[in-house]
ZAMARGU-4260 file (C-alpha; in steps of 0.2 Angstrom, whole numbers, plus 5000, padded with zeros to 4 digits):
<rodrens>
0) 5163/5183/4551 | 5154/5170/4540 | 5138/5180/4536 | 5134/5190/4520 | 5132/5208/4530
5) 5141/5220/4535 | 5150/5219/4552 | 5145/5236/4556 | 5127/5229/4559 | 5132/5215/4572
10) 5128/5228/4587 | 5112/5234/4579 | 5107/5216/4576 | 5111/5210/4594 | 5100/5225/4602
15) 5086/5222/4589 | 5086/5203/4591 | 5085/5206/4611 | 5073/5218/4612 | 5063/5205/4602
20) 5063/5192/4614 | 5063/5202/4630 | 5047/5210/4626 | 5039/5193/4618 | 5043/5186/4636
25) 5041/5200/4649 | 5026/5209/4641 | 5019/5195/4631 | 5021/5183/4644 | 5027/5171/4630
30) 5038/5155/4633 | 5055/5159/4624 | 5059/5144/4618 | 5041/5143/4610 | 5043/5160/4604
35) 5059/5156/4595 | 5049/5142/4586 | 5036/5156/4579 | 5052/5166/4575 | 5059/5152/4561
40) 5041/5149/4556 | 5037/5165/4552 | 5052/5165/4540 | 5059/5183/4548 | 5073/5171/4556
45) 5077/5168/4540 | 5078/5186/4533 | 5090/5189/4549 | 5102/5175/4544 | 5101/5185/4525
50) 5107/5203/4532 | 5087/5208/4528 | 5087/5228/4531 | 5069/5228/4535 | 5072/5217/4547
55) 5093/5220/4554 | 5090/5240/4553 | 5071/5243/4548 | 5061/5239/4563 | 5064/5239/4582
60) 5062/5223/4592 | 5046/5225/4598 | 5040/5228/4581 | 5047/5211/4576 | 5039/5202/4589
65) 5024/5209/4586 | 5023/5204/4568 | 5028/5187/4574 | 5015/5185/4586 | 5002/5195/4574
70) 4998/5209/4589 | 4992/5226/4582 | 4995/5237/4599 | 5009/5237/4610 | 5014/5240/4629
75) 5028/5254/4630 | 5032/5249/4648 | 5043/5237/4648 | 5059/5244/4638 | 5073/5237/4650
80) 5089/5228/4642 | 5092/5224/4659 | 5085/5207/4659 | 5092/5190/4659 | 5081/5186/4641
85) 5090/5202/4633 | 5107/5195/4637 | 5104/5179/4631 | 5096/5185/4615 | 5111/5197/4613
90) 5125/5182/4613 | 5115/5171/4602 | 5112/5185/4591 | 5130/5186/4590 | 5134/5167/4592
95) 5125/5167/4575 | 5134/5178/4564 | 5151/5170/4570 | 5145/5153/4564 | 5141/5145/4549
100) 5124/5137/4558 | 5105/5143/4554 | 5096/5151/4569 | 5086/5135/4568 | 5100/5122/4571
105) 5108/5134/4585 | 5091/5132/4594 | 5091/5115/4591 | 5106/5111/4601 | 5104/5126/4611
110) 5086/5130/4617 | 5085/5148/4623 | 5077/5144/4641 | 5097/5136/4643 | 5103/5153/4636
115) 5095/5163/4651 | 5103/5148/4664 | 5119/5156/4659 | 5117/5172/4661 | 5127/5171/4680
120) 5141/5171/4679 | 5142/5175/4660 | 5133/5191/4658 | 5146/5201/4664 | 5162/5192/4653
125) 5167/5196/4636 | 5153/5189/4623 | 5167/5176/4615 | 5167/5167/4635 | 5149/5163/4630
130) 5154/5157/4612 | 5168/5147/4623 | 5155/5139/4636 | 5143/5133/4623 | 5158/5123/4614
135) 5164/5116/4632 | 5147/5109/4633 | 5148/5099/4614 | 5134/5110/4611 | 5141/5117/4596
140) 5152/5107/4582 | 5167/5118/4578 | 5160/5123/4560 | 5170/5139/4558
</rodrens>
């Protein structure tokens, strides 16, 4: 692991950082990609990528989407981390903190509407067949 924080945080991290974009896109009705954009603008990526507790312990992932997207109320109904935008926020989450890259050069080479493509057959496999995929692809230079 390459990143400044504790390991014991990765899980909490992944949920958070799923939670974030499946409400952005299945309540919000927001593009993911686009979404991800407003992430590293806003800076929070950024405070991610630092091990931030605010942000990595501090607030739930519909909290940090709203703060992105600058919404004062929420809708509670949507709380599923059964969806293919959960899973593919999960593994890029913990793609991340495996590699030495930014959340910005990852979606760079990997925009997040390609994430969700891979969730069949991946979503079922070990996290590191994901990590494995994306390489095969020469999405990802071997950095580590």
């Amino acid at each position: 692991m390459t990143s400044n924080f504790n390991e014991l945080y990765l899980d909490n991290i992944s949920a958070v950082f799923g939670d974030m974009l499946n409400y952005a896109v299945n309540v919000c009705g927001e593009n993911g990609d686009d979404f991800l954009r407003k992430f590293i603008a806003s800076g929070i990526a950024q405070e991610f990528e630092r091990g931030n507790p605010k942000y990595i312990v501090g607030k739930s992932g519909v909290e940090i989407a709203m703060e992105i997207l600058g919404l004062v109320d929420y809708q509670e109904n949507f709380l599923s981390n059964a969806t293919k935008e959960y899973w593919a926020a999960s593994v890029l989450a913990k793609f991340k903190f495996n590699t030495e890259l930014s959340f910005e050069e990852i979606f760079k080479r990997l925009p997040f509407s390609k994430t969700v493509e891979l969730y069949h057959p991946l979503h079922e496999a070990d996290v590191t067949k994901f990590f494995d995929v994306a390489r095969d692809f020469h999405i990802f230079l071997h950095s580590e």
